[in-house]
Each structure stands twice: as C-alpha cells, then as structure tokens.
LUMLUMDREN-2810 file (N, C-alpha, C; in Angstrom, 1 decimal):
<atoms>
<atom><aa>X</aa><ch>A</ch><at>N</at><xx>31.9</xx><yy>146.5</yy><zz>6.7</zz></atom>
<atom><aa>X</aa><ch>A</ch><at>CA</at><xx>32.2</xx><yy>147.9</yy><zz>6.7</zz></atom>
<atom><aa>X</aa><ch>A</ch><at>C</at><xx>31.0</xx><yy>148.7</yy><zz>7.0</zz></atom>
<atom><aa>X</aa><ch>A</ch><at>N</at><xx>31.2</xx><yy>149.4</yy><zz>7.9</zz></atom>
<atom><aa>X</aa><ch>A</ch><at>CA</at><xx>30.3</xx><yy>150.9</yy><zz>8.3</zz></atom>
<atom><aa>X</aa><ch>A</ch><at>C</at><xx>29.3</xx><yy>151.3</yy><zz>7.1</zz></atom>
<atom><aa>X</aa><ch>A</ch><at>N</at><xx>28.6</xx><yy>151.9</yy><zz>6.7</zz></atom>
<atom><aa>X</aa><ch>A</ch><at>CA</at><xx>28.4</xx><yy>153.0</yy><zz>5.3</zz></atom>
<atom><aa>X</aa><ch>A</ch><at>C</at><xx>27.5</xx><yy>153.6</yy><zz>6.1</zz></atom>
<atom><aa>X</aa><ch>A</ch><at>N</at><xx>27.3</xx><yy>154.9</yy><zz>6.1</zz></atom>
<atom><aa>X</aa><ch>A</ch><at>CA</at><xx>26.6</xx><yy>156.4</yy><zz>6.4</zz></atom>
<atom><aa>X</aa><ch>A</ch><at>C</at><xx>26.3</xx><yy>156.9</yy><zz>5.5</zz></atom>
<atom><aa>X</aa><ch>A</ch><at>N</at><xx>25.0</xx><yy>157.3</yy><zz>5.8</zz></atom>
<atom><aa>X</aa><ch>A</ch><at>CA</at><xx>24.6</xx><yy>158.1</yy><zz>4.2</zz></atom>
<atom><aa>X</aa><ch>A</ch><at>C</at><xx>23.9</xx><yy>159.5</yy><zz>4.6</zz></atom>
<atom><aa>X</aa><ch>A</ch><at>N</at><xx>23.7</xx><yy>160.7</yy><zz>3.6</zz></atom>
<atom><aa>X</aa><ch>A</ch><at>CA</at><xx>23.2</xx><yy>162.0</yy><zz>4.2</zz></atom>
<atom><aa>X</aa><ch>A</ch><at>C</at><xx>22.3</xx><yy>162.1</yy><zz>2.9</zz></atom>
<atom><aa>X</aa><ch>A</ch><at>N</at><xx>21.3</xx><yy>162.6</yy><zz>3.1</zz></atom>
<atom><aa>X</aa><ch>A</ch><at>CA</at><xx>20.2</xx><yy>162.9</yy><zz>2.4</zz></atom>
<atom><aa>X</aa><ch>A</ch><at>C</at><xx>19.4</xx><yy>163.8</yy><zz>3.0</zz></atom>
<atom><aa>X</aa><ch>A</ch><at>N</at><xx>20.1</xx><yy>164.9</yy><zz>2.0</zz></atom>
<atom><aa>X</aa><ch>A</ch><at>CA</at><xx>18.7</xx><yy>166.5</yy><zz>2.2</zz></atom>
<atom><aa>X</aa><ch>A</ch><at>C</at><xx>18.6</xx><yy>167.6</yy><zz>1.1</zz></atom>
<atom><aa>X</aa><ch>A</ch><at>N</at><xx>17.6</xx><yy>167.6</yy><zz>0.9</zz></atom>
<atom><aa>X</aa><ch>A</ch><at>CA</at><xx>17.4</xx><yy>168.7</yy><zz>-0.4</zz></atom>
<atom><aa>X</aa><ch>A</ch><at>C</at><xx>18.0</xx><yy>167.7</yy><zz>-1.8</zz></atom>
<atom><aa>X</aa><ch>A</ch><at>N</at><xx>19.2</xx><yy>168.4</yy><zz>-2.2</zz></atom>
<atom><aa>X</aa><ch>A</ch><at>CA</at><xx>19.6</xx><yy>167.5</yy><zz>-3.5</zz></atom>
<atom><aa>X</aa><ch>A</ch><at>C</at><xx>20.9</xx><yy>167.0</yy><zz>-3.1</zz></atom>
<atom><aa>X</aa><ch>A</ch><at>N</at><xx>21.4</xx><yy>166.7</yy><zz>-1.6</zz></atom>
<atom><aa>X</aa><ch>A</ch><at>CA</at><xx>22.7</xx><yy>166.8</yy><zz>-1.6</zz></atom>
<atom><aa>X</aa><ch>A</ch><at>C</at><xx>21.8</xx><yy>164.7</yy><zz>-1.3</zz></atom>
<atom><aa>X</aa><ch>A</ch><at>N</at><xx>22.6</xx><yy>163.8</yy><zz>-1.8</zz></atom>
<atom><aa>X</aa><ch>A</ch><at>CA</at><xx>22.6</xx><yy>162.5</yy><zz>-1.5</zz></atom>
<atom><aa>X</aa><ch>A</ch><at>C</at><xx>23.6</xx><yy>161.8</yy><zz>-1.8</zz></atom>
<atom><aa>X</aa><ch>A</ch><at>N</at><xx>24.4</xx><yy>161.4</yy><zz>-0.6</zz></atom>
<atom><aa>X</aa><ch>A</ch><at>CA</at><xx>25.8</xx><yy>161.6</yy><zz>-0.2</zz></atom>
<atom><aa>X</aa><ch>A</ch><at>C</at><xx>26.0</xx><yy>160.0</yy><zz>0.7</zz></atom>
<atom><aa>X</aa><ch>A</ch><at>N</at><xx>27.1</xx><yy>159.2</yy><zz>0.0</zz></atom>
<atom><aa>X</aa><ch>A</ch><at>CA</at><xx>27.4</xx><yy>158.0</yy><zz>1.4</zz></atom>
<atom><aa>X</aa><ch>A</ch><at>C</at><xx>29.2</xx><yy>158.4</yy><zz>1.8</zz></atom>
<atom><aa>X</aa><ch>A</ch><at>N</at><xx>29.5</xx><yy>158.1</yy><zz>3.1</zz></atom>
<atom><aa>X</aa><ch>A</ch><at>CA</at><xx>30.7</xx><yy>157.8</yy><zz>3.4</zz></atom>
<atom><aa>X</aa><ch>A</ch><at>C</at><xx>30.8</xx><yy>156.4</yy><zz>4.4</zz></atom>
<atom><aa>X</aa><ch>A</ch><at>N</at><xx>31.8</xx><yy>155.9</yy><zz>4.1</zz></atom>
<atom><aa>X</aa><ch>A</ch><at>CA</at><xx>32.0</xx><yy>154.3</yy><zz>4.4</zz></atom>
<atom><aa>X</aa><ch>A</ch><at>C</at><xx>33.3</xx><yy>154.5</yy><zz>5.0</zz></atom>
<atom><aa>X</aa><ch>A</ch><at>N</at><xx>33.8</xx><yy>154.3</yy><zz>6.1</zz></atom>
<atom><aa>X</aa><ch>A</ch><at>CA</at><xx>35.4</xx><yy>154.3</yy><zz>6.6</zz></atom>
<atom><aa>X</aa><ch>A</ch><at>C</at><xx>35.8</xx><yy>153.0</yy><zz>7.8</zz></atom>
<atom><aa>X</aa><ch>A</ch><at>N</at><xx>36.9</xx><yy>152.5</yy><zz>7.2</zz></atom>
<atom><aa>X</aa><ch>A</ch><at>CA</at><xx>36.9</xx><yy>151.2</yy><zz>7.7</zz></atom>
<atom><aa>X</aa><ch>A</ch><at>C</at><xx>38.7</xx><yy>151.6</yy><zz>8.0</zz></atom>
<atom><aa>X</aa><ch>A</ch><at>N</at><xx>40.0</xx><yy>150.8</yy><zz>8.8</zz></atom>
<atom><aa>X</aa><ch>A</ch><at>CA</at><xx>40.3</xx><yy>151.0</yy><zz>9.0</zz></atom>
<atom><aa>X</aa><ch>A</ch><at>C</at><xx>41.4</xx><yy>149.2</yy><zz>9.1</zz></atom>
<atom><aa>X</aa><ch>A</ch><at>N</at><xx>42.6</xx><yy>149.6</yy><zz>8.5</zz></atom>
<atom><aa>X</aa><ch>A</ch><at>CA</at><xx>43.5</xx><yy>148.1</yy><zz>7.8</zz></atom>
<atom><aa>X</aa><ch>A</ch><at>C</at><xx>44.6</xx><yy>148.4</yy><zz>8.6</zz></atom>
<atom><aa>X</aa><ch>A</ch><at>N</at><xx>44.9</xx><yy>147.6</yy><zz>9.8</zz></atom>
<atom><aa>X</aa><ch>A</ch><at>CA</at><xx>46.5</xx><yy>148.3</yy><zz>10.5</zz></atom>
<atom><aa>X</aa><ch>A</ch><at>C</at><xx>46.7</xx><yy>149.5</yy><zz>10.5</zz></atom>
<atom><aa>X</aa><ch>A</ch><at>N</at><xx>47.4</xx><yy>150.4</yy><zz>10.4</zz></atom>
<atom><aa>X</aa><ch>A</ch><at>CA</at><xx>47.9</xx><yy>151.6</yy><zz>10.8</zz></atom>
<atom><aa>X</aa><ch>A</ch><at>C</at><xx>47.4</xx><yy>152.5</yy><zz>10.0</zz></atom>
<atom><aa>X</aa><ch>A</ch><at>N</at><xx>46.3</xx><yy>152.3</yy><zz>8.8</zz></atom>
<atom><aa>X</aa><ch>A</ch><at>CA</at><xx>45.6</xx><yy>152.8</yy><zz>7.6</zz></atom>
<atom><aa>X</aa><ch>A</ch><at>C</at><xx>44.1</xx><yy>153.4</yy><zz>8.2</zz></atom>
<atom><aa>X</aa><ch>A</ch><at>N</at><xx>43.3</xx><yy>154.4</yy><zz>8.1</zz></atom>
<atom><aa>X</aa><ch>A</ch><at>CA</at><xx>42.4</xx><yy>154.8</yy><zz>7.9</zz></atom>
<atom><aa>X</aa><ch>A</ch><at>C</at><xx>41.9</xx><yy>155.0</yy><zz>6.6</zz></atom>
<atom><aa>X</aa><ch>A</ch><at>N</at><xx>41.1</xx><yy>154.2</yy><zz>6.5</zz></atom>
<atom><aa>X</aa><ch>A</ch><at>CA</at><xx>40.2</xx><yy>154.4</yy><zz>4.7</zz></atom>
<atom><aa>X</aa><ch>A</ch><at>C</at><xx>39.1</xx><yy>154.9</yy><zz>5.1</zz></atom>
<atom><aa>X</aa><ch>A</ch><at>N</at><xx>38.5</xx><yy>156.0</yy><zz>3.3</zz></atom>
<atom><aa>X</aa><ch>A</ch><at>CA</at><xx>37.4</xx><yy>156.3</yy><zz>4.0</zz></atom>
<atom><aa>X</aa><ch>A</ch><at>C</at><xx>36.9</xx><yy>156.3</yy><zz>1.9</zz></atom>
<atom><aa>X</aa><ch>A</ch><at>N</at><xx>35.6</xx><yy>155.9</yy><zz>1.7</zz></atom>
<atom><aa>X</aa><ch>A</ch><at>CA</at><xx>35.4</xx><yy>155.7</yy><zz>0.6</zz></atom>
<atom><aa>X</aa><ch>A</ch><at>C</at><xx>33.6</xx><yy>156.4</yy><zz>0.9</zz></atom>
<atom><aa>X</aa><ch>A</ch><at>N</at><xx>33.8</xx><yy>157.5</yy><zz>-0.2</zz></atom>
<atom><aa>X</aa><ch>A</ch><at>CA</at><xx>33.0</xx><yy>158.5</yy><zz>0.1</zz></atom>
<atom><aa>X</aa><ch>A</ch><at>C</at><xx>32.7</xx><yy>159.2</yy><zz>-1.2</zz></atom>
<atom><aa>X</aa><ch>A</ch><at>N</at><xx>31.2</xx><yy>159.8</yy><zz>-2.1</zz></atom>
<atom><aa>X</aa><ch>A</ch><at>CA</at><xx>30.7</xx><yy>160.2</yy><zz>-2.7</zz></atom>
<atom><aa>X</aa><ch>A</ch><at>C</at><xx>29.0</xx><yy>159.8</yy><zz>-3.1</zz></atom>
<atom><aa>X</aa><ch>A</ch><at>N</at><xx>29.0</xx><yy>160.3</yy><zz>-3.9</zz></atom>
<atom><aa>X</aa><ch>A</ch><at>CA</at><xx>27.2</xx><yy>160.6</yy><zz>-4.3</zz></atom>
<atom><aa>X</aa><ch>A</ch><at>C</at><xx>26.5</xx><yy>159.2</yy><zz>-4.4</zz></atom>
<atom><aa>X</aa><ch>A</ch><at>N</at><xx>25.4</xx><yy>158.6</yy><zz>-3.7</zz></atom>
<atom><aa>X</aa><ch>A</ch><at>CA</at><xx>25.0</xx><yy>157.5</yy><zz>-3.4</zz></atom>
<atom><aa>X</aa><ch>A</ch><at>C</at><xx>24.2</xx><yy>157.1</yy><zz>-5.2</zz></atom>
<atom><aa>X</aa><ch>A</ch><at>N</at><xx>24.9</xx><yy>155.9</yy><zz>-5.4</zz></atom>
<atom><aa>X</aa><ch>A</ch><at>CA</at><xx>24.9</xx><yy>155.7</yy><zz>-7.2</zz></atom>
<atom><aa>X</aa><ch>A</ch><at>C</at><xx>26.0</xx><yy>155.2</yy><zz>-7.6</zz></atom>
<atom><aa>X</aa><ch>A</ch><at>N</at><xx>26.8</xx><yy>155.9</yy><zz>-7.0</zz></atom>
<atom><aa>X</aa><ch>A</ch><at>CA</at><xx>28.4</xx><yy>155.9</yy><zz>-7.7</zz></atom>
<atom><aa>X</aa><ch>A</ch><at>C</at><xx>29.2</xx><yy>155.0</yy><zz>-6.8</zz></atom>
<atom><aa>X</aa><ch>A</ch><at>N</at><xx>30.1</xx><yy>154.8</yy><zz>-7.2</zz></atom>
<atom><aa>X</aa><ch>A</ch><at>CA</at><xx>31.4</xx><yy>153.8</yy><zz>-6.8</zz></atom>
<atom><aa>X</aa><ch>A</ch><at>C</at><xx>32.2</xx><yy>154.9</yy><zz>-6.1</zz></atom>
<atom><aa>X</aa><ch>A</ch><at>N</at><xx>32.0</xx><yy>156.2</yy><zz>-5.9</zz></atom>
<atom><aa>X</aa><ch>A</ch><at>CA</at><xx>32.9</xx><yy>157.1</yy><zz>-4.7</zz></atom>
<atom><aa>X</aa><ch>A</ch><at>C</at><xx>34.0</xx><yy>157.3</yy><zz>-5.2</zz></atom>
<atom><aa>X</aa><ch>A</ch><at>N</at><xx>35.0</xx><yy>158.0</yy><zz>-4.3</zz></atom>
<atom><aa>X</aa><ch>A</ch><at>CA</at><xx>36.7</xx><yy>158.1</yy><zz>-4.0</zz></atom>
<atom><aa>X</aa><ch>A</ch><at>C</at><xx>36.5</xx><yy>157.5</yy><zz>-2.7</zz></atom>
<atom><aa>X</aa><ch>A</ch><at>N</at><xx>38.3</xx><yy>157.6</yy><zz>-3.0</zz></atom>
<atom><aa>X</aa><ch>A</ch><at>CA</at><xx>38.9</xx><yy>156.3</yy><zz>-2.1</zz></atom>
<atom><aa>X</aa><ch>A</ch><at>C</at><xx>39.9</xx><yy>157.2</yy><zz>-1.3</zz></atom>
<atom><aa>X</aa><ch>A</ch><at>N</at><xx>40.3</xx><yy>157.5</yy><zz>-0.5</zz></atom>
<atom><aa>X</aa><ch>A</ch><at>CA</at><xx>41.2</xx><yy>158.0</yy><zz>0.5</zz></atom>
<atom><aa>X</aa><ch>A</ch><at>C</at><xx>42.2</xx><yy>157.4</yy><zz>1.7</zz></atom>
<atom><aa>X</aa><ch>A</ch><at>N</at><xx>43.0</xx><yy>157.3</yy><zz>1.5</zz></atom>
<atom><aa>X</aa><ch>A</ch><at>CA</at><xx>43.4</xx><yy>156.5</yy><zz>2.4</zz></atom>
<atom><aa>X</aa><ch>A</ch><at>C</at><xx>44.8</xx><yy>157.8</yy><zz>3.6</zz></atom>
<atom><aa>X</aa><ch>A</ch><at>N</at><xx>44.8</xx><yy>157.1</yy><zz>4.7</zz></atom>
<atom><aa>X</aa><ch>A</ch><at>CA</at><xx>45.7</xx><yy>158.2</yy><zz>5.6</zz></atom>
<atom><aa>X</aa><ch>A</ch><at>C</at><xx>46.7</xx><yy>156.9</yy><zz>6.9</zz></atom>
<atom><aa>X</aa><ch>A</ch><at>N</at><xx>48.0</xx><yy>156.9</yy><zz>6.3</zz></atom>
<atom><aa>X</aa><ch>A</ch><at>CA</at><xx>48.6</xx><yy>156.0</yy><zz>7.3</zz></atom>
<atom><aa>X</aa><ch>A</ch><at>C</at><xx>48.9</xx><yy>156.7</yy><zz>8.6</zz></atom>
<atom><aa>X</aa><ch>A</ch><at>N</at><xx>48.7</xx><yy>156.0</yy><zz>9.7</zz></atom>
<atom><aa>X</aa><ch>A</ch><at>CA</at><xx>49.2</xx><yy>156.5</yy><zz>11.0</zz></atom>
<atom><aa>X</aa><ch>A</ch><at>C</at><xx>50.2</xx><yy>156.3</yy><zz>11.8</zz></atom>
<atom><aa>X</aa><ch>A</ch><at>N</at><xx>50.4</xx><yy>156.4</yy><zz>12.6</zz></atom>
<atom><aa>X</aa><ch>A</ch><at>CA</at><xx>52.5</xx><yy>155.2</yy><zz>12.8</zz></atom>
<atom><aa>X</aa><ch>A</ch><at>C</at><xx>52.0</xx><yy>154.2</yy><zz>13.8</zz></atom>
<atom><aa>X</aa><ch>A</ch><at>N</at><xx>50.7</xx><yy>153.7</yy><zz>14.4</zz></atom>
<atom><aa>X</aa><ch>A</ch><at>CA</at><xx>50.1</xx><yy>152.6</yy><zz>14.6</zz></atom>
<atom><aa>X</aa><ch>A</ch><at>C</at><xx>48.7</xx><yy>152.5</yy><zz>14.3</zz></atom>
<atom><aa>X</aa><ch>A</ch><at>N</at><xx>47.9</xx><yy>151.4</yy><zz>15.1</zz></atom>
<atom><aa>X</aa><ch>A</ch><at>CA</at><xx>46.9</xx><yy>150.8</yy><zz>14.8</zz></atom>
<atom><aa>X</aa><ch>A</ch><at>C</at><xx>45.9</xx><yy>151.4</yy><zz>15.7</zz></atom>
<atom><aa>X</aa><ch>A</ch><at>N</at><xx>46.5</xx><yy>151.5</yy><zz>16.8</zz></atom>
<atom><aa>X</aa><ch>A</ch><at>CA</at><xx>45.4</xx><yy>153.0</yy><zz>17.8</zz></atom>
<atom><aa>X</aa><ch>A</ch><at>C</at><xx>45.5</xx><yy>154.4</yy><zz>17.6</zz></atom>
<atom><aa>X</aa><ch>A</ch><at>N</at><xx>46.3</xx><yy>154.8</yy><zz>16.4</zz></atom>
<atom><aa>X</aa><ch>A</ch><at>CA</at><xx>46.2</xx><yy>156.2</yy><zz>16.0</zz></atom>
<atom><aa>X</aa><ch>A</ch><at>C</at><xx>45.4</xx><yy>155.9</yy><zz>15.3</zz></atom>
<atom><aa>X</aa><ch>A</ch><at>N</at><xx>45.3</xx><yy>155.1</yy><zz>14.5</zz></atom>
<atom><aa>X</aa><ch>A</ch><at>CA</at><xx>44.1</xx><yy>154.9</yy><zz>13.2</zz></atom>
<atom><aa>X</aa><ch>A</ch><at>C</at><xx>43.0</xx><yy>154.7</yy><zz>13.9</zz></atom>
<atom><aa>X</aa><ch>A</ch><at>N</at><xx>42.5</xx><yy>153.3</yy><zz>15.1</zz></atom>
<atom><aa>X</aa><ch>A</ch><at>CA</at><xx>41.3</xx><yy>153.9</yy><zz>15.5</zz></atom>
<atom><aa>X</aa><ch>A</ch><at>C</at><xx>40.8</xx><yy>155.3</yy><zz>16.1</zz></atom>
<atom><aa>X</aa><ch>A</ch><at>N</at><xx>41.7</xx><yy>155.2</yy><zz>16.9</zz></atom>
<atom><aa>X</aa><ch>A</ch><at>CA</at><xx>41.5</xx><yy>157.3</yy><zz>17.2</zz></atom>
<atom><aa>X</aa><ch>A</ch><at>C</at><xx>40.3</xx><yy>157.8</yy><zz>16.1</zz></atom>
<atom><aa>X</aa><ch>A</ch><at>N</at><xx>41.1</xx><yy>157.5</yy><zz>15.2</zz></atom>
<atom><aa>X</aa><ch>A</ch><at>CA</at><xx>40.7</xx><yy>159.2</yy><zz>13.9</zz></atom>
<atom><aa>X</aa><ch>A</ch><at>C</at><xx>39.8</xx><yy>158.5</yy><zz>13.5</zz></atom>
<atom><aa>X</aa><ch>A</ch><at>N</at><xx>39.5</xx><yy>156.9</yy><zz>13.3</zz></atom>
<atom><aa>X</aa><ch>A</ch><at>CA</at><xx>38.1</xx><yy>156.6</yy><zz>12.9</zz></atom>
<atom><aa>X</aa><ch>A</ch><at>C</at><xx>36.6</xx><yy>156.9</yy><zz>13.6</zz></atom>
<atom><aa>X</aa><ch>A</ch><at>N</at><xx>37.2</xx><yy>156.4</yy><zz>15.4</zz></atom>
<atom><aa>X</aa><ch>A</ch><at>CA</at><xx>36.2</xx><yy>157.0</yy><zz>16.0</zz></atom>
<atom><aa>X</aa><ch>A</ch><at>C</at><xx>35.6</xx><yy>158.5</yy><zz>16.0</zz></atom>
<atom><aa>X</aa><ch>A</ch><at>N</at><xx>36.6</xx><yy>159.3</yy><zz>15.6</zz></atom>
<atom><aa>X</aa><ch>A</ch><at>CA</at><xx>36.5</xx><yy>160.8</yy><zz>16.1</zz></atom>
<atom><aa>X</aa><ch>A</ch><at>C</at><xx>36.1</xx><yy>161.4</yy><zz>15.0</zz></atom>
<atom><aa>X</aa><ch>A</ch><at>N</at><xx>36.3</xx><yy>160.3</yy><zz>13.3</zz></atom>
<atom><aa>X</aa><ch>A</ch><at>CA</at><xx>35.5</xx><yy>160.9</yy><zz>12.4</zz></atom>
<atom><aa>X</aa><ch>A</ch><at>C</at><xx>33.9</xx><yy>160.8</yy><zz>12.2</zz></atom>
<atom><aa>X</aa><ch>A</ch><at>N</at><xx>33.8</xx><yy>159.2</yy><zz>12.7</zz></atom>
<atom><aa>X</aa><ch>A</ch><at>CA</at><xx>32.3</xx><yy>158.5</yy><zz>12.9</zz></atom>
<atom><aa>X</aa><ch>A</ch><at>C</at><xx>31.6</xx><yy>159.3</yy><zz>13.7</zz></atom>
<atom><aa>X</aa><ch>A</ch><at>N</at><xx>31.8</xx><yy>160.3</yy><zz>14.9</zz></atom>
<atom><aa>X</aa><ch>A</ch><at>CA</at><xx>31.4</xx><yy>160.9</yy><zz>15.4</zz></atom>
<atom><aa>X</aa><ch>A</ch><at>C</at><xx>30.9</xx><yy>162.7</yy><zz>14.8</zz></atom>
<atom><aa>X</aa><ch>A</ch><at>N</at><xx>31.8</xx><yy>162.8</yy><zz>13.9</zz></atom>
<atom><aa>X</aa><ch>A</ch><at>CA</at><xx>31.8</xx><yy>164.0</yy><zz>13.0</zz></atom>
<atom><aa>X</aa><ch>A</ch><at>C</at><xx>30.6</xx><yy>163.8</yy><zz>12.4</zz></atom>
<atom><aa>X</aa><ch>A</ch><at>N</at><xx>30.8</xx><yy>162.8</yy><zz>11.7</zz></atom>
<atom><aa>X</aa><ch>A</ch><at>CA</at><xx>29.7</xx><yy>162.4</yy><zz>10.4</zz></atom>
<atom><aa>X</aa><ch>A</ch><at>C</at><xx>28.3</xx><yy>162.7</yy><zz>11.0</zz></atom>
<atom><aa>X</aa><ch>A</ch><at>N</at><xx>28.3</xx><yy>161.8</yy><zz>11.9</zz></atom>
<atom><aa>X</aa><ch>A</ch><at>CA</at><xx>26.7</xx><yy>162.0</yy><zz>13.2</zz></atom>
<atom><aa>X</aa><ch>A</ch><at>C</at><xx>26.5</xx><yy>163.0</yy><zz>13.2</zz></atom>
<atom><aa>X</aa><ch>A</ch><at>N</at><xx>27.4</xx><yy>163.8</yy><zz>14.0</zz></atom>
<atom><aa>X</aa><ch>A</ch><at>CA</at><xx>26.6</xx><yy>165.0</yy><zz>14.5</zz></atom>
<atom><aa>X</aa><ch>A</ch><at>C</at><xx>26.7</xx><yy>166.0</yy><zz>13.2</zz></atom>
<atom><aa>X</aa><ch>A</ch><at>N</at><xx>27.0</xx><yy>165.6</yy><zz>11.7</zz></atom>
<atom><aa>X</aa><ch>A</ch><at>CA</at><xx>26.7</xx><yy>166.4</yy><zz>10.5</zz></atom>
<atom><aa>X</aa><ch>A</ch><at>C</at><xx>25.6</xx><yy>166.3</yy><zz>10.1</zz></atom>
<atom><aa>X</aa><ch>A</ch><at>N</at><xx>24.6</xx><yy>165.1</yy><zz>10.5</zz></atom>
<atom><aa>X</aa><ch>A</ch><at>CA</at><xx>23.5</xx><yy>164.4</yy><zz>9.9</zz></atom>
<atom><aa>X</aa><ch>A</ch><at>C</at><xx>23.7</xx><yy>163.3</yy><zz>9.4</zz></atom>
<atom><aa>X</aa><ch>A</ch><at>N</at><xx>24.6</xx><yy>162.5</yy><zz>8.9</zz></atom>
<atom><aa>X</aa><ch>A</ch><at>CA</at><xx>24.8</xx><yy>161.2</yy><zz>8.5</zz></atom>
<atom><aa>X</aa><ch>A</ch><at>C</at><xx>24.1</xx><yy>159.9</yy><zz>9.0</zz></atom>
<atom><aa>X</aa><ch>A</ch><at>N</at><xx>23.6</xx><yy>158.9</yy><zz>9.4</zz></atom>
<atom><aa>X</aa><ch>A</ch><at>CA</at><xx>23.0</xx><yy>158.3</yy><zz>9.7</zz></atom>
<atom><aa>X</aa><ch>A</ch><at>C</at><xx>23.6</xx><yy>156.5</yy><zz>9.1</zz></atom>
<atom><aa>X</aa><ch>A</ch><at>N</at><xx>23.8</xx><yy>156.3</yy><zz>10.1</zz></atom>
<atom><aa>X</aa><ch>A</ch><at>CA</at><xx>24.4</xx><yy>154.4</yy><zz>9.4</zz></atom>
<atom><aa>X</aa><ch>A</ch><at>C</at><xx>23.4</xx><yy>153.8</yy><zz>9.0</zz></atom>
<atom><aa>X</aa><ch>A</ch><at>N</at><xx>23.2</xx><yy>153.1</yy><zz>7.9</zz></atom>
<atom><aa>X</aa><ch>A</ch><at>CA</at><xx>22.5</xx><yy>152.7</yy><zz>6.9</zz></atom>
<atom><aa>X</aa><ch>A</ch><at>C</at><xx>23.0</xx><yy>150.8</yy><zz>7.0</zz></atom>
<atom><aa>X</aa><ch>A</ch><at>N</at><xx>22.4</xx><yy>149.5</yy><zz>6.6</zz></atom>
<atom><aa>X</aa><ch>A</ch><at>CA</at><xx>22.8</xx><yy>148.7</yy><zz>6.5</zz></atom>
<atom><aa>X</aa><ch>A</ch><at>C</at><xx>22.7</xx><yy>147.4</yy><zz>7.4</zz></atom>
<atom><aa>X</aa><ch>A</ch><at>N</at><xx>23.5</xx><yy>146.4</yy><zz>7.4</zz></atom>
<atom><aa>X</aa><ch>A</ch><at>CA</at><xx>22.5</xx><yy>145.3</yy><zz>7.8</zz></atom>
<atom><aa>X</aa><ch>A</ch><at>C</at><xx>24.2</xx><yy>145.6</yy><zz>9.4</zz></atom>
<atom><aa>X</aa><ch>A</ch><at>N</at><xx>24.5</xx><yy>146.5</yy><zz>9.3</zz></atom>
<atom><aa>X</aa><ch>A</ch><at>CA</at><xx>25.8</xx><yy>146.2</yy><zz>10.3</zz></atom>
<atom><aa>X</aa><ch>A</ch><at>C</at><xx>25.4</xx><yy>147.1</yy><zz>10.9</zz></atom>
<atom><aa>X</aa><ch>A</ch><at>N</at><xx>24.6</xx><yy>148.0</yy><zz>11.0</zz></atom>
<atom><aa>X</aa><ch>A</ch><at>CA</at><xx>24.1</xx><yy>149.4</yy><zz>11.3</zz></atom>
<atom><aa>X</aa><ch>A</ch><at>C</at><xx>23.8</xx><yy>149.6</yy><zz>12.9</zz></atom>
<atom><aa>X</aa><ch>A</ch><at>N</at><xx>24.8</xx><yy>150.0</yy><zz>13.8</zz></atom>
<atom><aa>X</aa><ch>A</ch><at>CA</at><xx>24.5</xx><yy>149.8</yy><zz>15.0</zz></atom>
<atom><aa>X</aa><ch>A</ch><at>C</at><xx>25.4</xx><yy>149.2</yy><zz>15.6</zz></atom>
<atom><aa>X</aa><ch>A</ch><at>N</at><xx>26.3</xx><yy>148.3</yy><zz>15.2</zz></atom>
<atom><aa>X</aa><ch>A</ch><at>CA</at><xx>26.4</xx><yy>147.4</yy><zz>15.5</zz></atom>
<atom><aa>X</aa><ch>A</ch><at>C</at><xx>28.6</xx><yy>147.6</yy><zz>16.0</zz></atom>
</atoms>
C-alpha cells in the first residue's frame, strides 16, 4: 500500500489509499496514530481506479510526498 505523508508547521499528517474491486480505501490521519478508515464503493473496478488516480494526484500537488520502501513505484 501507497502511504503519503505532509509535514509543515504542526500540521503532521499521513494518507494511505489503496483500492479492493470496486472499493476505494483511503486510511488517513496524524502520523502516530492508527488513522480513520473510509471507504467509497464504485459500480466497477475502473471507476475505483479513476478516483484513486485523481486523488494521488490531489494529495501531490497539496504537498504530500510518498514515503516508504514502495515509494515511486
């Protein structure tokens, strides 16, 4: 799984979104913590990638940064 993290000032923040058949998950909160968990069904498995791509892209250009040994990849 992905994990992005933001770090500035006091805000230190991870979001992680991975994506199960027709499911987008996204597991997100303060870097320490075990997060929330969200989840959003779509009526296939390319609507779900869609919205992961186009979130992954969101996160980036917020400042986010992929963190991890999958990081890039």
């Amino acid at each position: 799984m992905r994990r992005f993290e933001f770090v500035d000032g006091n805000s230190s923040k991870f979001w992680m979104p991975e994506v199960q058949g027709a499911t987008f998950i996204v597991t997100y909160g303060r870097i320490g913590t075990a997060g929330q968990r969200k989840e959003k069904v779509f009526p296939d498995e390319d609507a779900a990638l869609k919205e992961y791509t186009k979130k992954v892209a969101e996160k980036v250009r917020e400042g986010y940064a992929e963190v991890g040994a999958e990081a890039g990849s």
